[in-house]
Backbone as a printed PyTorch tensor [residue, N CA C, xyz], in Angstrom:
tensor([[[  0.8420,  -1.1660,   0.0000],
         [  0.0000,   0.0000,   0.0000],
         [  0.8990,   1.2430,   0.0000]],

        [[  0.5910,   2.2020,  -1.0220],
         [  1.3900,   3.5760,  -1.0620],
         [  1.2430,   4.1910,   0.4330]],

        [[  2.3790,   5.1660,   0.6540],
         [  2.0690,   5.5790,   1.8910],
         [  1.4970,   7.4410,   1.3860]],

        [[  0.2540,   7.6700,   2.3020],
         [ -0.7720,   8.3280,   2.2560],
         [  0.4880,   9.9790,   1.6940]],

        [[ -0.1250,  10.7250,   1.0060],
         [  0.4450,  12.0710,   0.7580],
         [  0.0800,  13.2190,   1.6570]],

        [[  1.0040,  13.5500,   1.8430],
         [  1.1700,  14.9590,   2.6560],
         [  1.6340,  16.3930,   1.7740]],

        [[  0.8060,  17.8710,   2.1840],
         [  1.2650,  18.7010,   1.7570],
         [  2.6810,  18.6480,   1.8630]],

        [[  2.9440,  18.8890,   2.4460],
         [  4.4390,  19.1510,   2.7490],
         [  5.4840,  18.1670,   2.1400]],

        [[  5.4450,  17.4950,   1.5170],
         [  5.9720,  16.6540,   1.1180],
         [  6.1090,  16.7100,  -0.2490]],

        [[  5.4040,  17.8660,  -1.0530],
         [  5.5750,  18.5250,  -2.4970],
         [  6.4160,  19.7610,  -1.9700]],

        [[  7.5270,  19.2760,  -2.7440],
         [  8.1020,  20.8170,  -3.7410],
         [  8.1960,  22.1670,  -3.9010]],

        [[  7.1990,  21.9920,  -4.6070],
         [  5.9790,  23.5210,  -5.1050],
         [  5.6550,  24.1840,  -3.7640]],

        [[  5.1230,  23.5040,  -2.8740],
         [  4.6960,  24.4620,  -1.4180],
         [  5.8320,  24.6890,  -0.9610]],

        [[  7.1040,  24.5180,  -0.6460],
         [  8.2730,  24.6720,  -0.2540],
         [  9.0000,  25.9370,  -1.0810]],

        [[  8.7300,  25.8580,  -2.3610],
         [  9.3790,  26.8290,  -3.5950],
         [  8.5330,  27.8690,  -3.3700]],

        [[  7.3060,  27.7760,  -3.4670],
         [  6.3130,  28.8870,  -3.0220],
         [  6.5290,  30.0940,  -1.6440]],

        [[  6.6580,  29.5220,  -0.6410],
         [  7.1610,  29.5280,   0.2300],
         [  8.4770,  30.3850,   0.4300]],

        [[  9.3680,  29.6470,   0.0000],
         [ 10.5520,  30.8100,  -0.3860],
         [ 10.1320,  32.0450,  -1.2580]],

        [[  9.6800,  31.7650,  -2.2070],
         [  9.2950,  32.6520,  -3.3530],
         [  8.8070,  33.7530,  -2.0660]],

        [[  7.6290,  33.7240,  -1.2850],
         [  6.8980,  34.4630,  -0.9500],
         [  7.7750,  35.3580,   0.3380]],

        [[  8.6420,  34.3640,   0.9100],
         [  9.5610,  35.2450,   2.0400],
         [ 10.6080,  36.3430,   1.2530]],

        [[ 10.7580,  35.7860,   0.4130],
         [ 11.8690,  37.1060,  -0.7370],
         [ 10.9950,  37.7000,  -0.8840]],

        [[  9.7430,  37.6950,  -1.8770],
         [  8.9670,  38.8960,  -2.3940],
         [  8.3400,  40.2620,  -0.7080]],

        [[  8.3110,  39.8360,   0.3770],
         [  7.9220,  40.0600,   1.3790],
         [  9.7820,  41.0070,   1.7640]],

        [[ 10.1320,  40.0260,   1.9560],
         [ 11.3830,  40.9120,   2.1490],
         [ 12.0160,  42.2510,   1.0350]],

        [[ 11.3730,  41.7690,   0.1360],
         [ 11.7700,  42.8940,  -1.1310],
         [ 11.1350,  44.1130,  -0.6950]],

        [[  9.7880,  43.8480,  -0.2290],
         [  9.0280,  44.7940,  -0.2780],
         [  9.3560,  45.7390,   1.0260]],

        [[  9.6970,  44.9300,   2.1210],
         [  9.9560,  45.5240,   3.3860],
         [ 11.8830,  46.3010,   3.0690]],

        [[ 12.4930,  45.5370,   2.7120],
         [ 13.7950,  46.0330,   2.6460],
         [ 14.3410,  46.7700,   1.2920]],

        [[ 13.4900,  46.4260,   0.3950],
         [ 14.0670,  47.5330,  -1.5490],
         [ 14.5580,  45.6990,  -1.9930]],

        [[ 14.4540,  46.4150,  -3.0380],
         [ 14.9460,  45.1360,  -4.0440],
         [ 16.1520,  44.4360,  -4.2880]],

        [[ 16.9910,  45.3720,  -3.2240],
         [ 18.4510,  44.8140,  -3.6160],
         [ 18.7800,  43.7460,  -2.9750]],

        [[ 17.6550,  43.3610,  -2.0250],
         [ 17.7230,  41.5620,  -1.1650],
         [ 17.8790,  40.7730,  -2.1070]],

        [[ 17.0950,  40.4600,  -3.5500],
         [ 16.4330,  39.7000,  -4.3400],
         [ 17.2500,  39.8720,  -5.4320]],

        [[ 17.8410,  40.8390,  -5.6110],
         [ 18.4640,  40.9660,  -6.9910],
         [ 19.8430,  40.6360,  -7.6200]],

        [[ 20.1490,  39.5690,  -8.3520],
         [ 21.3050,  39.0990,  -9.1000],
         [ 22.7270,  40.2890,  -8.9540]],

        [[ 23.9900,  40.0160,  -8.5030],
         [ 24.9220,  40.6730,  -8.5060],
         [ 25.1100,  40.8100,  -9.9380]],

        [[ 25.0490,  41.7690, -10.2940],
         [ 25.1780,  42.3630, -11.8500],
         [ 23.9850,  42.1660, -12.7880]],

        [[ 23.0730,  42.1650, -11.9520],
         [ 21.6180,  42.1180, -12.6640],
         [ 20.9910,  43.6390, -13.1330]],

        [[ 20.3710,  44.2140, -14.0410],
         [ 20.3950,  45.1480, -14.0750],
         [ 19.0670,  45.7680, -13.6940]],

        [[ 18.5870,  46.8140, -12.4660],
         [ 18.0630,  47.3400, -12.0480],
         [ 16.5210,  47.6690, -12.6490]],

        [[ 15.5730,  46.8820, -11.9020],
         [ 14.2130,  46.9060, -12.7960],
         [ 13.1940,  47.3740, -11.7590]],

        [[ 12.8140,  47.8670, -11.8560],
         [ 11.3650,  47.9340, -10.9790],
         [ 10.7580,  46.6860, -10.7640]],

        [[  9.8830,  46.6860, -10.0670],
         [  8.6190,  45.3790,  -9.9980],
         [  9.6010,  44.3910,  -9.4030]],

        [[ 10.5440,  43.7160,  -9.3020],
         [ 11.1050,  42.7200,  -9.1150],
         [ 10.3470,  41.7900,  -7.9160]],

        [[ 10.3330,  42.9370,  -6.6970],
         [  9.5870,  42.3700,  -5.8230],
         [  8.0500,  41.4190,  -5.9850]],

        [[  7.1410,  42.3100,  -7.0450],
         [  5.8320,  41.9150,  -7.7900],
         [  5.8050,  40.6440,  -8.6030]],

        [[  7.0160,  40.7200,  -9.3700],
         [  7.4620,  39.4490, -10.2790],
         [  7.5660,  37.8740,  -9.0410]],

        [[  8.0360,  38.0640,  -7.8970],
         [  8.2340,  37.3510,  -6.9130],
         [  7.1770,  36.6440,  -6.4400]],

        [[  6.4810,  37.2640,  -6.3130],
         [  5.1330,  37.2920,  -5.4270],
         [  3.9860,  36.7030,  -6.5340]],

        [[  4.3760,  37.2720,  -7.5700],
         [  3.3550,  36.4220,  -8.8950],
         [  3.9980,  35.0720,  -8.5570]],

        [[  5.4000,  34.8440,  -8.9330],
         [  6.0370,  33.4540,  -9.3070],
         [  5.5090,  32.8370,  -7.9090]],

        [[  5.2430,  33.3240,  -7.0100],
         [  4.8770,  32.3010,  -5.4320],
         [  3.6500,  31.8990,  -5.4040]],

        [[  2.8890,  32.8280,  -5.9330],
         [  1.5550,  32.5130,  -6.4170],
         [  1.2760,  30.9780,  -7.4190]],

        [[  2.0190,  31.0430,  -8.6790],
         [  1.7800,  30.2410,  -9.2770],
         [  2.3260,  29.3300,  -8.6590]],

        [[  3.1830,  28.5620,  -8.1350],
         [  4.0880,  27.6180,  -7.6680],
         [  3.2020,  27.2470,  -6.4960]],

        [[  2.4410,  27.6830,  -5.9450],
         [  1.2340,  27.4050,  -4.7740],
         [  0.2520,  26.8160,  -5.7980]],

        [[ -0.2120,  27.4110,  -6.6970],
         [ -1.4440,  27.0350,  -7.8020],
         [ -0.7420,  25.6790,  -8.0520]],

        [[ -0.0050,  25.3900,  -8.7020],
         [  0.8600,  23.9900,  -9.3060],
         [  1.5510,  23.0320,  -7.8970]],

        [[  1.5400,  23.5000,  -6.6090],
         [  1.3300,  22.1710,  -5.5320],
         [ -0.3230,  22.3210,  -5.4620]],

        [[ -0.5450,  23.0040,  -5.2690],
         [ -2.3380,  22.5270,  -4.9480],
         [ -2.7790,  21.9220,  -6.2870]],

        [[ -2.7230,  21.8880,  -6.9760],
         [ -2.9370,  21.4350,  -8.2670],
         [ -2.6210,  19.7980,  -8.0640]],

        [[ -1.1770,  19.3540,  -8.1220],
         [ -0.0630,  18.5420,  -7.7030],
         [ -1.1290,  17.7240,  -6.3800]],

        [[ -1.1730,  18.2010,  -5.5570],
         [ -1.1750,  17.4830,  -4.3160],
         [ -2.5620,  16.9110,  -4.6790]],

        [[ -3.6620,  17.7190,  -5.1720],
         [ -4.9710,  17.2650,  -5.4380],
         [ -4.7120,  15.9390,  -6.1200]],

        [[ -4.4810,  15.5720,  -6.9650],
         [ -4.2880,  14.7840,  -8.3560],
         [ -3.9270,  13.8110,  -7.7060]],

        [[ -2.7140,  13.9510,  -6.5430],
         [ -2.0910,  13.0070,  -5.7090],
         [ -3.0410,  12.3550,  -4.6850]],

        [[ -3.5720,  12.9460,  -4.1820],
         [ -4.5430,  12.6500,  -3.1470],
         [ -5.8200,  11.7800,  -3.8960]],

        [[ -5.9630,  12.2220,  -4.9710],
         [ -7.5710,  12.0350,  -6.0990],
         [ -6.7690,  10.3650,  -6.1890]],

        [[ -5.6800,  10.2020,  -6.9840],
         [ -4.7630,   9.0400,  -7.3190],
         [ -4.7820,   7.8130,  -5.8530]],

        [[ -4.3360,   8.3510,  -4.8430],
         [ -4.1000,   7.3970,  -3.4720],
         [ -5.7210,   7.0380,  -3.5480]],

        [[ -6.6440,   8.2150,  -2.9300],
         [ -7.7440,   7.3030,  -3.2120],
         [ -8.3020,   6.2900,  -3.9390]],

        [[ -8.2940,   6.6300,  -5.2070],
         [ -8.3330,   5.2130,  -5.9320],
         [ -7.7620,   3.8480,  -6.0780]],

        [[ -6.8300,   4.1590,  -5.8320],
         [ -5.4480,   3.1300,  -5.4380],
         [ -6.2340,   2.2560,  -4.0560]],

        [[ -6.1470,   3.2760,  -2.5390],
         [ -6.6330,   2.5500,  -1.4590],
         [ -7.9690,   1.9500,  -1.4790]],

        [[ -8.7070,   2.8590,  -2.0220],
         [-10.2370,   2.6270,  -2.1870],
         [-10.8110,   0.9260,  -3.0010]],

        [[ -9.7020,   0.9040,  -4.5910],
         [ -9.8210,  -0.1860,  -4.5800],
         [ -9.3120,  -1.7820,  -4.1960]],

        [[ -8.3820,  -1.1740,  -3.1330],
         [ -7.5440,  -2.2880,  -2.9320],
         [ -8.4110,  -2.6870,  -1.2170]],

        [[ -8.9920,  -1.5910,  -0.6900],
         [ -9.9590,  -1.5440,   0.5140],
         [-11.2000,  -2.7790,   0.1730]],

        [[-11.8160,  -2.1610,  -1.0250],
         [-12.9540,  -2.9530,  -1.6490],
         [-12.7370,  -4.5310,  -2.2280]],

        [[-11.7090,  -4.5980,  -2.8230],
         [-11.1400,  -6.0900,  -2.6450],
         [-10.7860,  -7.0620,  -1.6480]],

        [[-10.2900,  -5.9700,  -0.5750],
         [ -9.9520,  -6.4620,   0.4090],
         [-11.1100,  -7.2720,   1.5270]],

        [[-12.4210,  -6.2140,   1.3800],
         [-13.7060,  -6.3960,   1.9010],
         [-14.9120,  -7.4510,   1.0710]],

        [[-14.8100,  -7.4290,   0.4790],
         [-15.4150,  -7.5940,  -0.4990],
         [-15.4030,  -8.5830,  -1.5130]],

        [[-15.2150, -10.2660,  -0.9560],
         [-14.5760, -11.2790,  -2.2430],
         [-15.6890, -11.2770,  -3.5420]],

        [[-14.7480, -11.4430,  -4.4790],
         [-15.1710, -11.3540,  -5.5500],
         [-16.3290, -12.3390,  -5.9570]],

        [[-17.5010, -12.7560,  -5.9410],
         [-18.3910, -13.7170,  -6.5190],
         [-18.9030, -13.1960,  -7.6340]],

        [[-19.4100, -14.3490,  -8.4380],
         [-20.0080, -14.6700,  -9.7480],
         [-21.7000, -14.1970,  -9.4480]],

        [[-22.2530, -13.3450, -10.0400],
         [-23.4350, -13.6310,  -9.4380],
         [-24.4310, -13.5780, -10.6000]],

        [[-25.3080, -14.5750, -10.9230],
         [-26.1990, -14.7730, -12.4230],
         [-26.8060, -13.7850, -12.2810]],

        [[-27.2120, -13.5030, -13.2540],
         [-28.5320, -12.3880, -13.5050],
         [-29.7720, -12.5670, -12.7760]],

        [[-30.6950, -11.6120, -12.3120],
         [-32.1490, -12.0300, -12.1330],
         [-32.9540, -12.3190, -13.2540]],

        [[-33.3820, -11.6110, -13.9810],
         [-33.8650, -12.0990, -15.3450],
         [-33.3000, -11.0570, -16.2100]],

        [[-33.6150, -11.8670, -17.3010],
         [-33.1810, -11.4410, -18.7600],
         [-33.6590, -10.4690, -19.5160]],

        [[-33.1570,  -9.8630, -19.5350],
         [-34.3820,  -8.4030, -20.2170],
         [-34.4280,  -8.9340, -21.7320]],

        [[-35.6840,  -8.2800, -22.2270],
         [-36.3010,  -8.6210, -23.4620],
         [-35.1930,  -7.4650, -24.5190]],

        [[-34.9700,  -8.0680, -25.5310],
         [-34.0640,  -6.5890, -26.3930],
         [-35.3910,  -5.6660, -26.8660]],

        [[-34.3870,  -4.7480, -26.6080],
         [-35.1740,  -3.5490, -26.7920],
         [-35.3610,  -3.5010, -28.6730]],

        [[-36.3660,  -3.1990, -29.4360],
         [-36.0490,  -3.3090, -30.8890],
         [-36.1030,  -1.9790, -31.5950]],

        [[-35.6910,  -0.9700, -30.8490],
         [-35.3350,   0.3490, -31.5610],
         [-33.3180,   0.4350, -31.3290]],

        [[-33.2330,  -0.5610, -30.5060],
         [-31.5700,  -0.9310, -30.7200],
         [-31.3740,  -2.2940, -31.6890]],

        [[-32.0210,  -2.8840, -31.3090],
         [-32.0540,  -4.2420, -32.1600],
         [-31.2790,  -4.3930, -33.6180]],

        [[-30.0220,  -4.7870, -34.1400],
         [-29.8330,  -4.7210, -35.2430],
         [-30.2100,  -5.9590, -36.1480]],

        [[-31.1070,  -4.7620, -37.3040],
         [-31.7550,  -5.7300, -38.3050],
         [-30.8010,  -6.8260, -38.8540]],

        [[-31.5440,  -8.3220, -39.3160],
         [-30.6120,  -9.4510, -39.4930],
         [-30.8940,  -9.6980, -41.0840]],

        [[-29.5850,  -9.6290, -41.7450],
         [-29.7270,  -9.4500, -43.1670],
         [-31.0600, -10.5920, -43.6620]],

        [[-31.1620,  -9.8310, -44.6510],
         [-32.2210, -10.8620, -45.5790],
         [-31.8900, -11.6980, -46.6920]],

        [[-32.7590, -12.6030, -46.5580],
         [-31.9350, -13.8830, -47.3160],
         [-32.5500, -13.6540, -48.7150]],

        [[-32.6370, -12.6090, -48.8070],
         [-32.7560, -12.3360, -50.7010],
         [-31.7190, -11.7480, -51.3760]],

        [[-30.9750, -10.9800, -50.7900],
         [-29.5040, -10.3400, -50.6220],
         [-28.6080, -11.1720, -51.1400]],

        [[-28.5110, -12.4080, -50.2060],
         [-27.4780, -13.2060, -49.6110],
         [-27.5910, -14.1210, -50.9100]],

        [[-26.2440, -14.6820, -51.7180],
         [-26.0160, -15.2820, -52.5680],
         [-24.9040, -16.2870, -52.0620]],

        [[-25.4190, -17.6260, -52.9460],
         [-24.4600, -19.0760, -52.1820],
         [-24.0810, -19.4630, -53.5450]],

        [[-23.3110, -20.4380, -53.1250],
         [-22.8010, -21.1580, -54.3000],
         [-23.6650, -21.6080, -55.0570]],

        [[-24.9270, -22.0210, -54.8400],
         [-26.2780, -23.2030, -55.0940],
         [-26.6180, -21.9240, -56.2840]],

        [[-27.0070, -20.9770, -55.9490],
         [-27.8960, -19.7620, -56.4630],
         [-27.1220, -19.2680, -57.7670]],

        [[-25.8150, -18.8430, -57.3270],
         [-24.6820, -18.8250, -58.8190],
         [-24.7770, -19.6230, -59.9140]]])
């Protein structure tokens, strides 16, 4: 059995995370916390930060859902097998075919045999 997923245990919330303590610090201290030694001087940098933390939160929650959606199915059917032995079980009765599905059965005026040649 997989072992169960935890936020914290993606990536993305961790990267996010950072992302968001720089953009926070940019904003409290100027941009020169955040900015590349010989990078050249831009506005917004801090804003750019704080977007990128944003998305990187969107893509673990994203991530973790999918993960979580996945284990369930995984446990759920291995729970239901587990509970649950598999038997054969006949039908109650037979339903009549329905004849607006029914496919028509060729006609033997069509149909040519060796005899008829």
């Amino acid at each position: 059995m997989p072992a169960r997923p935890a936020w914290y245990k993606n990536t993305y919330f961790w990267i996010a995370a950072a992302l968001l303590l720089l953009s926070i610090s940019a904003f409290l201290r100027g941009p020169d916390v955040i900015r590349d030694p010989g990078q050249k001087r831009e506005g917004g940098l801090a804003l750019w930060y704080l977007v990128a933390s944003v998305v990187m939160y969107v893509n673990g929650w994203l991530s973790h859902q999918q993960t979580v959606r996945l284990y369930r199915e995984m446990v759920g059917d291995a729970e239901t097998a587990e509970s649950k032995p598999t038997e054969a079980k006949a039908p109650d009765a037979i339903a009549p075919p329905n004849p607006a599905t029914a496919v028509p059965e060729p006609s033997t005026e069509s149909q040519t045999t060796e005899e008829t040649r």
